[in-house]
N, CA and C atoms as a LAMMPS dump frame, in Angstrom:
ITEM: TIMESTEP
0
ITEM: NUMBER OF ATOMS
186
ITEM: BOX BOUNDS ff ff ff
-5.0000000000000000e+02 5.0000000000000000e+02
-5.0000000000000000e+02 5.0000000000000000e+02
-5.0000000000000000e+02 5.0000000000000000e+02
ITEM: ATOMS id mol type element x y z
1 1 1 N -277.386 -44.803 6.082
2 1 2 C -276.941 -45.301 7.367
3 1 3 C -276.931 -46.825 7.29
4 2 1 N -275.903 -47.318 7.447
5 2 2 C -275.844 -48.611 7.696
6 2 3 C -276.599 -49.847 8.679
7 3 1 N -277.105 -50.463 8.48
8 3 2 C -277.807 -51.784 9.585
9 3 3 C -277.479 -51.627 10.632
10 4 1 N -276.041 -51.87 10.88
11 4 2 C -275.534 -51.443 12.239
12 4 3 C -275.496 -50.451 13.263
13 5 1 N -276.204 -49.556 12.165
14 5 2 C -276.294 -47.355 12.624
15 5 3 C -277.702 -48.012 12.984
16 6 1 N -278.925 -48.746 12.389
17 6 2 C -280.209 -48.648 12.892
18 6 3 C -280.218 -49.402 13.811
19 7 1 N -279.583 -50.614 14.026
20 7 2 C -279.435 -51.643 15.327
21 7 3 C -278.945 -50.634 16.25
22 8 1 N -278.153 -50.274 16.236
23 8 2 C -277.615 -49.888 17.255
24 8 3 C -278.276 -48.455 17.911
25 9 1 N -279.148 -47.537 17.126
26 9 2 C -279.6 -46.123 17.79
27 9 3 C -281.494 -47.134 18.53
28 10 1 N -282.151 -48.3 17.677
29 10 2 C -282.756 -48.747 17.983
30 10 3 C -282.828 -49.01 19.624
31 11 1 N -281.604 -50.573 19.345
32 11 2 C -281.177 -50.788 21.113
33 11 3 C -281.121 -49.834 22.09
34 12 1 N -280.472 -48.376 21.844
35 12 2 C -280.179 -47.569 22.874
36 12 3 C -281.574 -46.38 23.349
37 13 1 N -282.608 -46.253 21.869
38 13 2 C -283.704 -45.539 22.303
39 13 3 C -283.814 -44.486 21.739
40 14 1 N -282.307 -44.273 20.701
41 14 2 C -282.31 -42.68 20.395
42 14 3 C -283.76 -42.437 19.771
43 15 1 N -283.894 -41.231 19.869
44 15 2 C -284.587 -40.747 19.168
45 15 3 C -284.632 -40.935 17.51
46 16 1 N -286.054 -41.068 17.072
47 16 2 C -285.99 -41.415 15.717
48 16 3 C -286.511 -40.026 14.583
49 17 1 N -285.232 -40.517 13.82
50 17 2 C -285.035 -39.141 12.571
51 17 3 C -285.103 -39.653 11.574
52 18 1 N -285.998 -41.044 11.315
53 18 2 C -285.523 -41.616 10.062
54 18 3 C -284.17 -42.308 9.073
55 19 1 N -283.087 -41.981 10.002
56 19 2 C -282.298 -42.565 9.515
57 19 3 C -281.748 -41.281 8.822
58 20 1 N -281.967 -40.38 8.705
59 20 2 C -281.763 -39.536 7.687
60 20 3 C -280.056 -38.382 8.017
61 21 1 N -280.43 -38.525 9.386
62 21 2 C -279.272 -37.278 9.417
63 21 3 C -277.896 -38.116 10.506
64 22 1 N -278.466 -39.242 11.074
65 22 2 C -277.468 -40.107 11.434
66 22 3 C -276.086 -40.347 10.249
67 23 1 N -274.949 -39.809 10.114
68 23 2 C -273.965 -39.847 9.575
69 23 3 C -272.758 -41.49 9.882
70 24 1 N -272.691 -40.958 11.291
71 24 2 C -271.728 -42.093 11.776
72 24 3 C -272.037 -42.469 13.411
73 25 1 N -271.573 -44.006 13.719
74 25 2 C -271.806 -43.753 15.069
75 25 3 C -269.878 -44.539 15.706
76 26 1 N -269.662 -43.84 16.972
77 26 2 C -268.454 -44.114 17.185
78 26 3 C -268.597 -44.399 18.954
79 27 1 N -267.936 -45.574 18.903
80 27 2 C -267.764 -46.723 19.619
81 27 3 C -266.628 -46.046 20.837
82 28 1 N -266.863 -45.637 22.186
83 28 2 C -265.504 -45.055 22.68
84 28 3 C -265.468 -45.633 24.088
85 29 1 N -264.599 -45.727 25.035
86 29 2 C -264.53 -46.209 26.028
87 29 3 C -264.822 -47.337 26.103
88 30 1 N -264.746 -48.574 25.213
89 30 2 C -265.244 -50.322 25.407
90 30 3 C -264.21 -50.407 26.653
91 31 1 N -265.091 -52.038 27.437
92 31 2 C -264.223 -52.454 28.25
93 31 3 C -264.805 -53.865 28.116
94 32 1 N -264.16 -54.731 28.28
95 32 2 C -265.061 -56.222 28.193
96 32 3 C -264.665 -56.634 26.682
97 33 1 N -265.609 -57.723 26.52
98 33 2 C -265.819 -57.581 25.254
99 33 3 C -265.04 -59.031 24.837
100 34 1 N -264.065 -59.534 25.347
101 34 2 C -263.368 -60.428 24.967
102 34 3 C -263.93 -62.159 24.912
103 35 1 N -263.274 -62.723 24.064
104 35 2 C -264.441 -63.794 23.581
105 35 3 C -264.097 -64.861 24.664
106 36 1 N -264.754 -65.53 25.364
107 36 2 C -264.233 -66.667 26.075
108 36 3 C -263.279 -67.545 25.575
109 37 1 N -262.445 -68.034 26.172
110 37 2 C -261.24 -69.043 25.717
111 37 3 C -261.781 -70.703 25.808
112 38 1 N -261.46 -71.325 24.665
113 38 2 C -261.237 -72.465 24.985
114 38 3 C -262.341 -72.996 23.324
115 39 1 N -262.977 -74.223 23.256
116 39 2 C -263.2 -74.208 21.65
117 39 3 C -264.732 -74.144 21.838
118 40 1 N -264.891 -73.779 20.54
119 40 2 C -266.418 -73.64 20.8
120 40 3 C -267.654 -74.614 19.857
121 41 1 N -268.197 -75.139 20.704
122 41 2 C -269.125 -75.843 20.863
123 41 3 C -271.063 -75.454 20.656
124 42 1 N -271.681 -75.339 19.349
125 42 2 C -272.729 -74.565 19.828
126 42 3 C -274.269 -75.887 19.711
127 43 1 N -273.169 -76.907 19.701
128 43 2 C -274.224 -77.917 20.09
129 43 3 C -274.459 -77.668 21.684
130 44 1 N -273.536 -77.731 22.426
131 44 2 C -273.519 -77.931 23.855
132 44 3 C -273.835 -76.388 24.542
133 45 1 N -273.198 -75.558 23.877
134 45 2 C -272.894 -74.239 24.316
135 45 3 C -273.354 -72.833 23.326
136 46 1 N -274.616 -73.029 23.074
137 46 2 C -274.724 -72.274 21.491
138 46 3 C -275.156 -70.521 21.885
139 47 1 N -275.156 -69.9 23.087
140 47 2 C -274.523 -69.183 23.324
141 47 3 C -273.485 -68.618 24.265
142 48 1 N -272.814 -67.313 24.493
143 48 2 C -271.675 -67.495 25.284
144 48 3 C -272.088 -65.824 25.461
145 49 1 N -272.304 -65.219 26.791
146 49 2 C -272.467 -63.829 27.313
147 49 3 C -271.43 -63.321 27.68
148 50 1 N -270.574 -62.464 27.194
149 50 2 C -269.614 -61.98 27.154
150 50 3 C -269.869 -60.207 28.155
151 51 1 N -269.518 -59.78 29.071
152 51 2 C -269.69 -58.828 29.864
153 51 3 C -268.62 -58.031 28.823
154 52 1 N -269.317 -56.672 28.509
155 52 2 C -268.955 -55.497 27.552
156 52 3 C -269.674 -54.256 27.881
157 53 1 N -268.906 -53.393 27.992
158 53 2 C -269.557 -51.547 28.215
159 53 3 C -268.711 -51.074 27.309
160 54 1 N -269.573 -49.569 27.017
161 54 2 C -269.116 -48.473 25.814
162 54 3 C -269.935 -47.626 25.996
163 55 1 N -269.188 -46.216 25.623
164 55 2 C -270.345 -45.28 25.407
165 55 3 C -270.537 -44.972 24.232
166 56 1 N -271.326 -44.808 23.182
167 56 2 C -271.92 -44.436 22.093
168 56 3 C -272.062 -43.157 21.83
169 57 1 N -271.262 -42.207 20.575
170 57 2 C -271.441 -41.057 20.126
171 57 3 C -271.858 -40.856 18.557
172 58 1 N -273.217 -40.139 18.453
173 58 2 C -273.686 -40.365 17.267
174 58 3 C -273.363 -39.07 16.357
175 59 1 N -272.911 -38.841 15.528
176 59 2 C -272.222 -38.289 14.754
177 59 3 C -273.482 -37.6 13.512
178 60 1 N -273.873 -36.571 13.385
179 60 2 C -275.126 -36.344 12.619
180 60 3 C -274.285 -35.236 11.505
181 61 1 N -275.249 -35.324 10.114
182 61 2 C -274.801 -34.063 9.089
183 61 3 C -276.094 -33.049 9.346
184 62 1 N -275.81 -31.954 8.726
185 62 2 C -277.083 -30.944 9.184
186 62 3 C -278.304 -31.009 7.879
């Protein structure tokens, strides 16, 4: 399982299996998400909160 498979079942709470039977995870319904316009600055501005929803479907082998 990839970094991104443990970040991401981490953040949400799933239940933990070790990593073991987590296969894939798939990203469905995003809304948001889009990067602010204009240039970026991370002396002045070094982060930027971007409003984003999704629902998360975790994909397991047996």
């Amino acid at each position: 399982m990839s970094q991104d498979c443990h970040r991401l079942r981490e953040w949400c709470g799933c239940p933990r299996d070790g990593g073991r039977t987590t296969a894939s995870v798939l990203r469905l319904n995003t809304r948001g998400g889009v990067a602010p316009a204009g240039a970026c600055n991370p002396t002045t501005h070094p982060t930027a909160r971007v409003p984003y929803t999704a629902d998360y479907l975790f994909l397991a082998t047996k």
